[in-house]
C-alpha positions in Angstrom: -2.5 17.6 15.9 -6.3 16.9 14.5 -6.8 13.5 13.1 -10.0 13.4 11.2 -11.9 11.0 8.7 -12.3 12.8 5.2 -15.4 13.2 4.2 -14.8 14.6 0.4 -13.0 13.1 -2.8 -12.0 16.5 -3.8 -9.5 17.5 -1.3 -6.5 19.5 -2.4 -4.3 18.2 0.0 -5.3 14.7 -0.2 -4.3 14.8 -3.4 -1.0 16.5 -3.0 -0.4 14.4 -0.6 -1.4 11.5 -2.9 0.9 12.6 -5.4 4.1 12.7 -3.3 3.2 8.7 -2.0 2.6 7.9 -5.3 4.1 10.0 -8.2 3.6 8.1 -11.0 -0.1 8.1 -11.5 -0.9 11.1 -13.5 -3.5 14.2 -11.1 -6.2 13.5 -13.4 -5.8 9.6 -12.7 -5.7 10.0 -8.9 -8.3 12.8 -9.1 -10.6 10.0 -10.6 -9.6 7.5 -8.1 -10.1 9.7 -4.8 -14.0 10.3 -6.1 -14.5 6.6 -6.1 -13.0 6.2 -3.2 -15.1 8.8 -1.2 -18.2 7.2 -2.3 -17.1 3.5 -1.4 -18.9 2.7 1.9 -15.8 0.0 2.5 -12.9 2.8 2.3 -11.5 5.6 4.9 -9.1 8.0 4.6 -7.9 10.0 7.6 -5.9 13.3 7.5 -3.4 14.7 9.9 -3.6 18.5 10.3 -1.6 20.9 12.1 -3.7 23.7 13.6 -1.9 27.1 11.8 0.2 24.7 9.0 -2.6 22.5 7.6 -2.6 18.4 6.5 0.8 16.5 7.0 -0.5 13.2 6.6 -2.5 10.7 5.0 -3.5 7.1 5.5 -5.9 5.4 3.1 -7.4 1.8 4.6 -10.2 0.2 2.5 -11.6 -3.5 3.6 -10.4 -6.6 1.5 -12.5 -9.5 1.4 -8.8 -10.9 2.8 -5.2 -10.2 2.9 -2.2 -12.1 3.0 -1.2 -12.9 6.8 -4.8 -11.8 8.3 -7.1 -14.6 9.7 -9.7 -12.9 10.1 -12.3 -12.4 6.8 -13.4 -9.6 5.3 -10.3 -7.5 6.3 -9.3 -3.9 6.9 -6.3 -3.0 5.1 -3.9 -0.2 5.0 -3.1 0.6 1.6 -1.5 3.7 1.7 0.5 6.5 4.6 2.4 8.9 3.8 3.8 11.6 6.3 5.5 14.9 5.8 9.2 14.5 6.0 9.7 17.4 8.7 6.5 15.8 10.9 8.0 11.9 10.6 9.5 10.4 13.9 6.8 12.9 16.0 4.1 10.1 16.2 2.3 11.3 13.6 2.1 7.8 12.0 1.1 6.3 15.3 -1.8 8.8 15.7 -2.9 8.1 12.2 -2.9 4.5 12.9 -4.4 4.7 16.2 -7.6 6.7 14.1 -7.7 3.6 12.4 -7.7 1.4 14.7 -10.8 2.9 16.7 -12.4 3.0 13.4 -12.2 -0.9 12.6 -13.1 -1.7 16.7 -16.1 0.4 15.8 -17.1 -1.7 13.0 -16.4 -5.0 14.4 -12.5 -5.5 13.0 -9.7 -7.4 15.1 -7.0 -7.1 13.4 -5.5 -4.9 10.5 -3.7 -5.8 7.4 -0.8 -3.9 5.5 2.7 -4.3 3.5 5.1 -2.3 2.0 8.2 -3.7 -0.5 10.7 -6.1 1.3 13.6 -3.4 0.3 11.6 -0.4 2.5 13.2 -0.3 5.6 11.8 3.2 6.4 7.9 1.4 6.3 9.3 -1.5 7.5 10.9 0.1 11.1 7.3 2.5 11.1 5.1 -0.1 10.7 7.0 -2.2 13.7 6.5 1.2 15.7 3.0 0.9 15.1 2.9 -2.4 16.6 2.2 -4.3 13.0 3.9 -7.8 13.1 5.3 -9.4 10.3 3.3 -12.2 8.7 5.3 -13.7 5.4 7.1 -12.4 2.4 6.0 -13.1 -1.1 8.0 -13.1 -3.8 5.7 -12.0 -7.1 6.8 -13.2 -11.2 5.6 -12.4 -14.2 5.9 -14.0 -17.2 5.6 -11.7 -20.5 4.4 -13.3 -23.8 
């Protein structure tokens, strides 16, 4: 397994990849998004390949100046992983994470922030893997008017 740091916005499987994590943005949308992404000096995204198959995963971390449950300020932040459903429970996540990791030490990081929705078990019991901690919950509202 190759774990490398994307270098271009305009990666086909990124994208597919993109579009099965998060299906309803439109291509053209995410297409947009991942161009101004790859030119923002505070965002990474790190692909998983298999030598003869190709990408199986993704994670996206860009750096918040905070995030709920971090102490330290600005902050690096995972805001999105996704991993093929025949490559999950193979460490692939853990490798992708562990890229990540190197990549904040390297910049002067200590710790990394993430979620994922209260109801996700799946994240929840992959992001314990990865040695994430839970911090709090928050409930959200909205009132329409």
């Amino acid at each position: 397994m190759r774990i490398h740091e994307l270098k271009d916005g305009e990666s086909v499987e990124w994208l597919r990849m993109r579009l099965l994590l998060w299906p309803r943005g439109a291509e053209a949308e995410h297409r947009r998004e991942m161009r101004e992404l790859a030119r923002d000096p505070s965002f990474v995204c790190f692909l998983a390949e298999e030598p003869g198959t190709g990408s199986v995963a993704f994670a996206e971390v860009s750096v918040r100046p905070y995030a709920n449950g971090c102490e330290s300020r600005p902050v690096p932040f995972l805001e999105g992983i996704w991993v093929d459903p025949g490559w999950r429970r193979h460490g692939v996540g853990a490798m992708l994470v562990g890229a990540i990791v190197v990549w904040c030490r390297a910049r002067g990081f200590v710790e990394l922030g993430s979620d994922t929705d209260v109801n996700n078990m799946v994240s929840r019991d992959a992001h314990s893997a990865w040695g994430f901690v839970e911090t709090e919950r928050v409930v959200y509202f909205r009132k329409a008017f």
